[in-house]
C-alpha positions as CSV (number, residue, x, y, z in Angstrom):
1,X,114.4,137.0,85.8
2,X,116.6,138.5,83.5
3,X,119.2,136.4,81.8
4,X,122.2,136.8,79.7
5,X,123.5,134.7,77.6
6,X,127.3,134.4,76.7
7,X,128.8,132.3,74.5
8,X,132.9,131.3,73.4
9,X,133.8,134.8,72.3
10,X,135.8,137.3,75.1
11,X,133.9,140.1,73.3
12,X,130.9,139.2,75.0
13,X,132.5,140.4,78.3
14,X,132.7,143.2,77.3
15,X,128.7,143.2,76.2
16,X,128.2,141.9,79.6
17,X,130.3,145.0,81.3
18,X,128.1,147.4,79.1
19,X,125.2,145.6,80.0
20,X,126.1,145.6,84.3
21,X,127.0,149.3,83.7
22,X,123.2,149.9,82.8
23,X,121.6,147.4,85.4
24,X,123.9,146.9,88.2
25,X,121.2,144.6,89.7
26,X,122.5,142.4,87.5
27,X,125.4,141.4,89.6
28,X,123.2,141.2,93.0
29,X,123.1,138.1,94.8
30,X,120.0,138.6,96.8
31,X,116.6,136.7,96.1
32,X,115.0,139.4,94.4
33,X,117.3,140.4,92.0
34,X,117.6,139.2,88.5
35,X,120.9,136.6,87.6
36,X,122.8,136.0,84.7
37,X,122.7,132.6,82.9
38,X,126.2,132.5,81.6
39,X,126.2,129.8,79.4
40,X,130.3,128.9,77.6
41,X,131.3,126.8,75.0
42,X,135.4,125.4,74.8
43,X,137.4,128.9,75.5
44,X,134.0,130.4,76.7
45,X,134.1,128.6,79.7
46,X,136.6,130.7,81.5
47,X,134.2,134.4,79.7
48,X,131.1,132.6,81.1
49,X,133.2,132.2,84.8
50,X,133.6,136.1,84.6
51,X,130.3,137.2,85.6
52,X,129.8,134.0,87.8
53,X,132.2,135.0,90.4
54,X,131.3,138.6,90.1
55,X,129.2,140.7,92.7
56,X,129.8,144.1,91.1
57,X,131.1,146.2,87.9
58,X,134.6,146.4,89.8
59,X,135.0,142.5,90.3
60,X,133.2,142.2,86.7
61,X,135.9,144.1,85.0
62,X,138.9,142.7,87.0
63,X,137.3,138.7,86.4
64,X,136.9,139.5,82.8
65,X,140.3,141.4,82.2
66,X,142.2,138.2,84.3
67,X,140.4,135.4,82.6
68,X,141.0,137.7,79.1
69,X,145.0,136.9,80.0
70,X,144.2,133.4,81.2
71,X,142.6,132.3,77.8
72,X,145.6,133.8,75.8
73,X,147.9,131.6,77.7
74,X,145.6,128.5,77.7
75,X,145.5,128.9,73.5
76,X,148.9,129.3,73.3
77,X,149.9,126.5,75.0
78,X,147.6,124.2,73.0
79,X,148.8,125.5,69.7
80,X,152.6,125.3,71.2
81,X,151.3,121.4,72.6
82,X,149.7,120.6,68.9
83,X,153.3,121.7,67.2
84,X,154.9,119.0,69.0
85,X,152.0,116.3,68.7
86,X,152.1,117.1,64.6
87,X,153.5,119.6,63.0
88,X,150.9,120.1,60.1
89,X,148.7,122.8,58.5
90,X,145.5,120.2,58.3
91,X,143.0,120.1,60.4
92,X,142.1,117.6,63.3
93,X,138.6,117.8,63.2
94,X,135.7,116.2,61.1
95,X,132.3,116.5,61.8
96,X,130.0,113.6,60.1
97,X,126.1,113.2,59.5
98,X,124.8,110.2,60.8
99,X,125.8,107.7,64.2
100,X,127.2,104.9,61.7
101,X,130.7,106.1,62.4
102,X,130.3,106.4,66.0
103,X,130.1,103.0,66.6
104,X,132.3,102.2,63.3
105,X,135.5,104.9,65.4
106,X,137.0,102.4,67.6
107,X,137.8,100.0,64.1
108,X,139.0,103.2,62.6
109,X,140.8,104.2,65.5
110,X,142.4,100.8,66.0
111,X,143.7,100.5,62.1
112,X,144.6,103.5,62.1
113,X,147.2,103.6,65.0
114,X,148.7,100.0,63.9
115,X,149.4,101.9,60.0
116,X,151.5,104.4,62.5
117,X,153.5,101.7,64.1
């Protein structure tokens, strides 16, 4: 079974069109054919839906170029949603060693939306 792996990037569509463009087998949905693992991560989810739904280099290129379009839209409207939440440069993510502070968030959590009251 051959298997390709995609992750968050759009440009791996296109690595996956190249790829179907060699092995169309790729793409076929019979038993005996090898399948794609399409594997996403956050925005990834809708270039790992591409080759899902696809049965050949025509609906490959057409999923790919819509869901291209789709993710646009979808980060534009989370960066126009975050403006309004907080208009800031910093960041809202953190990323910690350890599970101390995962069962220490919900303290952190609490304190910190009674300082915003």
């Amino acid at each position: 079974m051959a298997q390709l792996i995609l992750d968050k990037t759009q440009l791996n569509n296109a690595n996956t069109i190249r790829h179907v463009e060699n092995n169309p087998s790729l793409l076929a949905s019979d038993d005996n054919s090898p399948s794609i693992l399409a594997l996403g991560i956050c925005g990834g989810l809708l270039a790992a839906a591409a080759p899902a739904v696809s049965r050949n280099l025509t609906e490959l290129i057409e999923a790919a170029t819509y869901l291209a379009g789709v993710t646009v839209r979808v980060a534009v409207a989370i960066s126009r949603r975050s403006v309004q939440i907080e208009d800031d440069t910093g960041s809202w993510a953190f990323s910690t060693l350890g599970t101390d502070i995962v069962a220490q968030l919900p303290a952190i959590l609490e304190k910190f939306h009674k300082s915003q009251v």
